[in-house]
BARO-655520 format. One line per 4 residues: number of its first residue (from 1); for each residue z, x, y of C-alpha. Coordinates in pm, 1 decimal, decimal comma, always signed. Each point is the difference from the previous one (the first is absolute). Example, Ala and Ser with C-alpha at 12.3 -4.5 7.8 and 13.67 -1.06 7.14 Angstrom:
2
1 = +780,0:+1230,0:-450,0 ~ -66,0:+137,0:+344,0
//
This chain:
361
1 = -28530,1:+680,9:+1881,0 ~ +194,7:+119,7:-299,4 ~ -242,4:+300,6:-176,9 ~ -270,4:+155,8:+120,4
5 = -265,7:+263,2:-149,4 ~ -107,3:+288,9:+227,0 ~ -358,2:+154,4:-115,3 ~ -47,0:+310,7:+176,2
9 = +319,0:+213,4:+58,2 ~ -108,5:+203,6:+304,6 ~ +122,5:+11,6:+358,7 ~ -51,0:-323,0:+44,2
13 = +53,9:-165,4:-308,4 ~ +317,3:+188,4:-50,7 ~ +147,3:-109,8:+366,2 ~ -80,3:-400,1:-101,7
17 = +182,5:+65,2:-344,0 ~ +330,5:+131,3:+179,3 ~ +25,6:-296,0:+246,0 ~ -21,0:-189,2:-243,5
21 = +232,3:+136,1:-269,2 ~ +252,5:+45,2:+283,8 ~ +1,4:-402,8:+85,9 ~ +62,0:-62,7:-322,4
25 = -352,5:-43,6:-200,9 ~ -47,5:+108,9:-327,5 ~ -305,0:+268,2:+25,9 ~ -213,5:+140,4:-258,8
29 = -219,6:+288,2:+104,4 ~ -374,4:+126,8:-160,0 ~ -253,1:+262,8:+58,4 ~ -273,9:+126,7:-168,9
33 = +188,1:+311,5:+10,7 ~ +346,1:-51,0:-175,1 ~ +224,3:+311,2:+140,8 ~ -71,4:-153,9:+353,5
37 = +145,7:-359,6:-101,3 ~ +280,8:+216,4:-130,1 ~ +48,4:+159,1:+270,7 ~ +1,8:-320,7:+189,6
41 = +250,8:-121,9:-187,4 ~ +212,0:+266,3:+38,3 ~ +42,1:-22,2:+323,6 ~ +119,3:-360,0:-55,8
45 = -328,6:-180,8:+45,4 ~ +53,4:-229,0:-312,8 ~ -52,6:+56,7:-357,6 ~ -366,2:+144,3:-176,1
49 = +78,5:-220,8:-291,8 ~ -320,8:-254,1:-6,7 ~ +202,5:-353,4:+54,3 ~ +47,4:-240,9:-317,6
53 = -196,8:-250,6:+128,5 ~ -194,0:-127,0:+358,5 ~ +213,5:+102,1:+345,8 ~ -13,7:-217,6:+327,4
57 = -195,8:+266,4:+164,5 ~ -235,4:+280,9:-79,4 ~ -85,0:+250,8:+294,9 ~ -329,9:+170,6:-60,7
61 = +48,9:+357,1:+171,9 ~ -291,5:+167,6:-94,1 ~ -241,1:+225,2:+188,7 ~ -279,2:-250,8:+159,1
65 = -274,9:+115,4:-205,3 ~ +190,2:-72,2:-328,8 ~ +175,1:-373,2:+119,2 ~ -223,7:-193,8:-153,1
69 = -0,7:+120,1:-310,1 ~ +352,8:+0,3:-34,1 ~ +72,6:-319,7:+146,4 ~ -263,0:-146,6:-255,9
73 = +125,3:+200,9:-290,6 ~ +343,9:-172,2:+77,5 ~ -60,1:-380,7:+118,7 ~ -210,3:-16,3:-348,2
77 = +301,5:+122,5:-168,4 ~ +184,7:-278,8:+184,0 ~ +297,1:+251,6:+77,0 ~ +146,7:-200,8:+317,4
81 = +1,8:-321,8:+160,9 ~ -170,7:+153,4:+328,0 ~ -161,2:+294,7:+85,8 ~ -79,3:+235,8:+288,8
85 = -93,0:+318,1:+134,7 ~ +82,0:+214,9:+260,9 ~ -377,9:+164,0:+45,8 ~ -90,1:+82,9:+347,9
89 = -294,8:-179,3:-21,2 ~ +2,9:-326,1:-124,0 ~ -373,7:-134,7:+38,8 ~ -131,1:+196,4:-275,7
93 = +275,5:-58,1:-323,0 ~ -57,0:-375,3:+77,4 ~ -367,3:-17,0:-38,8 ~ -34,2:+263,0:-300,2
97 = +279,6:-289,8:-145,4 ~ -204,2:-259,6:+62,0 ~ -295,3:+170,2:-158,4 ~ +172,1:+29,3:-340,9
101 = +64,9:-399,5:-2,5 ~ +412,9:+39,0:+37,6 ~ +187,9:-295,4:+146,8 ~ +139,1:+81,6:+299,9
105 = +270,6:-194,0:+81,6 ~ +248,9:+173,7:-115,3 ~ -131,2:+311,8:+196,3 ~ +92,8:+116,2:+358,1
109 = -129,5:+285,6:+205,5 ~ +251,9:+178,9:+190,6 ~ +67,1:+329,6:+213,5 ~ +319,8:+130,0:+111,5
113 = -124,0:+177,9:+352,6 ~ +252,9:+298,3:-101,4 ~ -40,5:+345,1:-175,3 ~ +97,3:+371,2:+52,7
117 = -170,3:+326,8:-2,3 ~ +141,4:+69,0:-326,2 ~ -132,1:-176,2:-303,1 ~ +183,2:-73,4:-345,2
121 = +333,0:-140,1:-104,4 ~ +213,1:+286,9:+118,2 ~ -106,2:-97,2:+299,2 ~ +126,8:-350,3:-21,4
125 = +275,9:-203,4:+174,8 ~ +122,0:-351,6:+7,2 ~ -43,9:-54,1:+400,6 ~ -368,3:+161,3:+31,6
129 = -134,7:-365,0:+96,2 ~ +298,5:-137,1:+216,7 ~ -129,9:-116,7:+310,9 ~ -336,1:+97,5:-95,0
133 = -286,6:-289,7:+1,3 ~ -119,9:-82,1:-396,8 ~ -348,2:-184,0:-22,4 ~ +36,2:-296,3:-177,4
137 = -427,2:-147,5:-89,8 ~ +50,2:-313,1:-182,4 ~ -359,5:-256,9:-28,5 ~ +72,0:-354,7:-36,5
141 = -68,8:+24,8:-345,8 ~ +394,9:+257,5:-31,5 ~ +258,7:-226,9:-171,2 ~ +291,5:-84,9:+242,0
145 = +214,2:+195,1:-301,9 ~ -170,8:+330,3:+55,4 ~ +34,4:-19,4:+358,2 ~ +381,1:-84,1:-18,9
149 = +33,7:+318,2:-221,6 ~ -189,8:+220,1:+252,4 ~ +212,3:-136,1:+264,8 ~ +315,7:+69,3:-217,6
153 = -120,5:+345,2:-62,0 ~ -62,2:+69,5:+428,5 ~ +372,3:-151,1:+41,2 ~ +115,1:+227,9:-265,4
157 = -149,3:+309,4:+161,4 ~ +67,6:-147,7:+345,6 ~ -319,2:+71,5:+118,8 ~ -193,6:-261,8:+245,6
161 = -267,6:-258,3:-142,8 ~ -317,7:+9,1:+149,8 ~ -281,1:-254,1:-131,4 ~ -368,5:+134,0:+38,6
165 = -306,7:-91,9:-205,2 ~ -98,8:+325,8:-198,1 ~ -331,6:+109,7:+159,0 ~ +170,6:+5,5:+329,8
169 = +261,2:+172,4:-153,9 ~ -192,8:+276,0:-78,8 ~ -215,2:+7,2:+326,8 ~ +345,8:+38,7:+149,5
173 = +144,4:+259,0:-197,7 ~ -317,1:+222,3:+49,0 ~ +76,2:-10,2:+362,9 ~ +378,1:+65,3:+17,9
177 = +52,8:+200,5:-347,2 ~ -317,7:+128,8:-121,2 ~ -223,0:+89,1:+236,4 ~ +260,7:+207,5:+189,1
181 = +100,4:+193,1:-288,7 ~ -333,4:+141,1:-30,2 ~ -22,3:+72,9:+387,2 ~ +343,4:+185,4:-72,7
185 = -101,8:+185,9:-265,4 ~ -332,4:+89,5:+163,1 ~ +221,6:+143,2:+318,9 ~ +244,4:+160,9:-218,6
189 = -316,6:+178,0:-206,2 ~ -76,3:+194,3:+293,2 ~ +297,9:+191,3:-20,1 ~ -89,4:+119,6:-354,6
193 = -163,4:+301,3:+123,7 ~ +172,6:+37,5:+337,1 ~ +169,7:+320,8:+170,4 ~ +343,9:+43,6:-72,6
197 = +96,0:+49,3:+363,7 ~ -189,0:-328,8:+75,0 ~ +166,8:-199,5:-278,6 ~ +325,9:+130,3:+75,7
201 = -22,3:-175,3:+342,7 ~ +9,2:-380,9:-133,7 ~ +249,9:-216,5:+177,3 ~ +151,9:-338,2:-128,1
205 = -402,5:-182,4:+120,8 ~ -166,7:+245,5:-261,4 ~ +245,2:-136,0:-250,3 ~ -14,4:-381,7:+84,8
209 = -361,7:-3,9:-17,1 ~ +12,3:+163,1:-389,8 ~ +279,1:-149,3:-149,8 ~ -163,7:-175,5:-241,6
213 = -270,6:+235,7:-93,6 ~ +255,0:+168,8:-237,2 ~ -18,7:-314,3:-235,8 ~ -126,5:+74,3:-329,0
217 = -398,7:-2,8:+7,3 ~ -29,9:-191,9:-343,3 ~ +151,5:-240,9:+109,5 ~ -167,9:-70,4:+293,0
221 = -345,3:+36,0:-201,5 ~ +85,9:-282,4:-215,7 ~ +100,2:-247,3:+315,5 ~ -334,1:+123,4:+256,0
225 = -222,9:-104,3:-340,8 ~ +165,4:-320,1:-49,0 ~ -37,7:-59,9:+452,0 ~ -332,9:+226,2:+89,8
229 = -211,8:-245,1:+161,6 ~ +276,3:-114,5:+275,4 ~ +73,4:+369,2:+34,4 ~ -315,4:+132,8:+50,8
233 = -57,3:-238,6:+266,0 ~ +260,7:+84,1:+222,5 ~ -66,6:+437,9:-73,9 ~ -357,7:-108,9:+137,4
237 = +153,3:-131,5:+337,8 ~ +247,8:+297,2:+36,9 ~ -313,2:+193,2:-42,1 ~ -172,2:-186,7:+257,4
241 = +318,5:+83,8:+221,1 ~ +19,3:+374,4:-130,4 ~ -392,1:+67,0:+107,0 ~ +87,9:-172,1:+352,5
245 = +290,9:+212,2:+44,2 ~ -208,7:+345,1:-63,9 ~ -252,2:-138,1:+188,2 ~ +253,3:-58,9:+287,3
249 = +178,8:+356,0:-24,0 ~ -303,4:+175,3:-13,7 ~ -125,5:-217,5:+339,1 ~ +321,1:+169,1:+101,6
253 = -98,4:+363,3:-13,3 ~ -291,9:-64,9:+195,3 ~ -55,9:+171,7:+379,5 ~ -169,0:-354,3:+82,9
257 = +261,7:-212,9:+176,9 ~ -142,9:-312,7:-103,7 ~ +20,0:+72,4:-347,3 ~ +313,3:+121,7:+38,6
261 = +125,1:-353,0:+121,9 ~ -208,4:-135,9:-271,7 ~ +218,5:+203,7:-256,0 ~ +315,5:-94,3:+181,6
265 = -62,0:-362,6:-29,0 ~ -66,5:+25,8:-377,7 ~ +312,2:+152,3:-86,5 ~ +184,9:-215,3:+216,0
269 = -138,5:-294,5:-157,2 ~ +70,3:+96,9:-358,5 ~ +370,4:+112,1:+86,4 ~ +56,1:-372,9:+217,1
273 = -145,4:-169,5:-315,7 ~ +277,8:+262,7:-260,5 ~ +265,4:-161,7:+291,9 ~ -97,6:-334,7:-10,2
277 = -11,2:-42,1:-434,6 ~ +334,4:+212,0:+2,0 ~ +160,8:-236,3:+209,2 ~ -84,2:-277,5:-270,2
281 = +148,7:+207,7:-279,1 ~ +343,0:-218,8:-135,0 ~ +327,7:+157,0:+151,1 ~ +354,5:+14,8:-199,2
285 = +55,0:-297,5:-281,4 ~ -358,0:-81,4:+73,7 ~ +50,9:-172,8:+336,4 ~ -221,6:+57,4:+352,5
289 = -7,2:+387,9:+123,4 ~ +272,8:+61,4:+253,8 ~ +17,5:+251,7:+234,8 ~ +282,2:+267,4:-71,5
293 = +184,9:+318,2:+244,8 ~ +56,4:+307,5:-180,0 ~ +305,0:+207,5:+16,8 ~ -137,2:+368,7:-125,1
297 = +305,3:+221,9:-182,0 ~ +42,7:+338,6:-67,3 ~ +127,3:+28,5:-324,8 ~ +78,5:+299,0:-281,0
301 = -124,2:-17,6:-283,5 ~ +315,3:-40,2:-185,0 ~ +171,3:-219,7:-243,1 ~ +172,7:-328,8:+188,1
305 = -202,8:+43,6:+353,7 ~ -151,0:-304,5:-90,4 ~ +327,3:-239,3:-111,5 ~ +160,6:+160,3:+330,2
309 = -286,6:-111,1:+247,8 ~ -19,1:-352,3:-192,5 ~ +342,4:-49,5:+20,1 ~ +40,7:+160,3:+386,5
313 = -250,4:-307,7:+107,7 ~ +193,7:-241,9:-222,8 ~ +305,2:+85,1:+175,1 ~ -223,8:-53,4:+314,9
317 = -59,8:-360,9:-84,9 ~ -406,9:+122,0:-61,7 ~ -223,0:-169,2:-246,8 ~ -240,2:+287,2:-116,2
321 = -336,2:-218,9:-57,3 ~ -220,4:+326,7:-66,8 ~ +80,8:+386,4:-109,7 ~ -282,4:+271,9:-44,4
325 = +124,9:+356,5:-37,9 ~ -251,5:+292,6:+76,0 ~ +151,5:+360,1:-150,2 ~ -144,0:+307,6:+218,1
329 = -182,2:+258,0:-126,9 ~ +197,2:+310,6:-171,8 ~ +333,3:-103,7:+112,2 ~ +296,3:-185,9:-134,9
333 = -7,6:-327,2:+255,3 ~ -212,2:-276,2:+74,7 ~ -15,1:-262,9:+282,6 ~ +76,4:-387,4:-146,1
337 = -129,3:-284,3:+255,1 ~ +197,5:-280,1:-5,7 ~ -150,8:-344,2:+60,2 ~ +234,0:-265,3:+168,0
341 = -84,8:-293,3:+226,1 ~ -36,6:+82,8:+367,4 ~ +278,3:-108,0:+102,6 ~ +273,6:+206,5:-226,6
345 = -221,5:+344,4:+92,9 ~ +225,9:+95,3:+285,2 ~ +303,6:-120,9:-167,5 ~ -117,8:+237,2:-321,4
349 = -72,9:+308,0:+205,1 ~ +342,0:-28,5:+169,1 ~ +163,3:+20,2:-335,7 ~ -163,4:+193,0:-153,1
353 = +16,2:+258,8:+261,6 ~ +404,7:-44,6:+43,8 ~ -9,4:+79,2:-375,1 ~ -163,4:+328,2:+59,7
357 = -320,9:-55,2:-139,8 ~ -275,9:+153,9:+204,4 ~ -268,1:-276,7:+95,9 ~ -375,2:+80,5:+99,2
361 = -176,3:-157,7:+306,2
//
């Protein structure tokens, strides 16, 4: 792949366009709104000057709702050899293209399983996809030549290939991206209105649970109407769960010991089934779970704690696999809980402790 054409200069968009300029490809960058390509291009994404004639490549990164439109608009315009997007849902773009007659062949539905909380080009960088898995959807009517590009693009961005016909795409998405964005937002709502003193007790949990609620909510309109089927689905089991549970807790405030045990056994059923799905979740570069000790630090929160604690277990001969760092309420330190294998714990601790740092039980 020599030139490319990047529709859509957003997070995502953006991201593709510098992995690619920076191995080498000639970009050119559009958007419907032109200070944003600028932007883009700015920050060394490629060039907003449309391209003389047809590129290898053209990367459709539009909001789902709006994909087919532009991917029409440009394979009639014959602007590239191949063409894909980057939509997270893919079922939907390739039927509303099939409705309007287009050949296809030249077409590929992709998804890069990466993103950020931010949205936008500023919020760009070359390396948001390394390592991560990007949905490739070919049919066996995709030319070989589109494929080859799609592949070339992955390499480029060295994400991971992953081949999945697009309705199960999308049924899989709604269970690992979209559903539980919606469950975090809906936990993170009820803190809207909370006490003070009550919010001012989260802990690193509280946190975890709504990341992702801060993304922006246009956004996330756009994908849940391309994907609300799927979705709504899988909210209607949780809810199924969610009734159980009150069900259960409220067995529990009952003088009757039987329903009492009755309550106890519903909760205990819905936490083993939370321990037996989390278990399945992919651990680090995508490989089986594994099973890590934690080393708990005491640190200040000051500048270089953090290249002096990686650098004490380097000199220990530690490989940190893990790190999550929990800051306490109202004062300048934290506690940072190191993941290692189970083996190189003890060895950690030792150091660590010879170096002065204080470690928590």
């Amino acid at each position: 792949m020599r030139t490319a054409l990047v529709i859509g200069t957003g997070l995502i968009g953006t991201s593709a366009a510098l992995a690619l300029s920076q191995r080498g490809v000639a970009v050119h960058l559009a958007d419907h709104d032109p200070e944003q390509a600028r932007t883009a291009a700015a920050l060394g994404a490629g060039t907003d000057e449309a391209p003389d004639g047809p590129v290898d490549l053209a990367v459709v990164a539009a909001p789902p709702a709006h994909v087919a439109d532009v991917l029409a608009d440009a394979m009639r315009r014959g602007v590239a050899r191949g063409y894909i997007d980057v939509a997270s849902v893919k079922g939907g773009p390739r039927r509303e293209l099939q409705a309007r007659g287009l050949d296809l062949t030249p077409y590929l539905g992709t998804h890069p399983m990466s993103g950020r909380e931010k949205s936008g080009p500023l919020a760009a960088t070359g390396d948001l996809f390394e390592g991560r898995p990007w949905v490739l959807t070919p049919t066996r009517d995709t030319d070989t030549e589109v494929l080859n590009l799609a592949l070339e693009l992955v390499s480029h961005c060295r994400a991971v290939p992953v081949v999945m016909d697009a309705d199960a795409h999308d049924r899989a998405v709604a269970l690992v991206s979209h559903m539980p964005h919606l469950v975090s937002s809906m936990v993170a709502a009820r803190l809207e209105n909370a006490d003070e003193a009550a919010v001012r007790l989260c802990g690193q949990g509280i946190r975890d649970v709504t990341r992702i609620a801060a993304s922006d909510p246009r956004m996330w309109i756009d994908i849940l109407s391309a994907n609300p089927g799927p979705v709504a689905d899988l909210l209607a089991d949780v809810a199924a769960d969610l009734e159980e549970t009150v069900r259960a807790l409220r067995a529990l405030e009952s003088s009757d010991e039987h329903k009492r045990r009755e309550g106890v056994t519903g909760i205990e059923d819905v936490l083993r089934r939370g321990n037996a799905g989390q278990v399945r979740v992919p651990g680090k570069h995508g490989s089986a779970p594994r099973v890590y000790d934690t080393v708990a630090v005491l640190i200040d929160d000051q500048p270089g704690q953090l290249a002096r604690i990686f650098a004490d277990a380097e000199r220990a001969g530690v490989n940190i696999e893990d790190v999550r760092i929990e800051h306490a309420t109202g004062q300048q330190a934290g506690l940072i809980q190191l993941m290692v294998e189970p083996k190189a714990a003890p060895v950690l601790t030792a150091a660590l402790r010879e170096r002065g740092w204080a470690i928590r039980q």
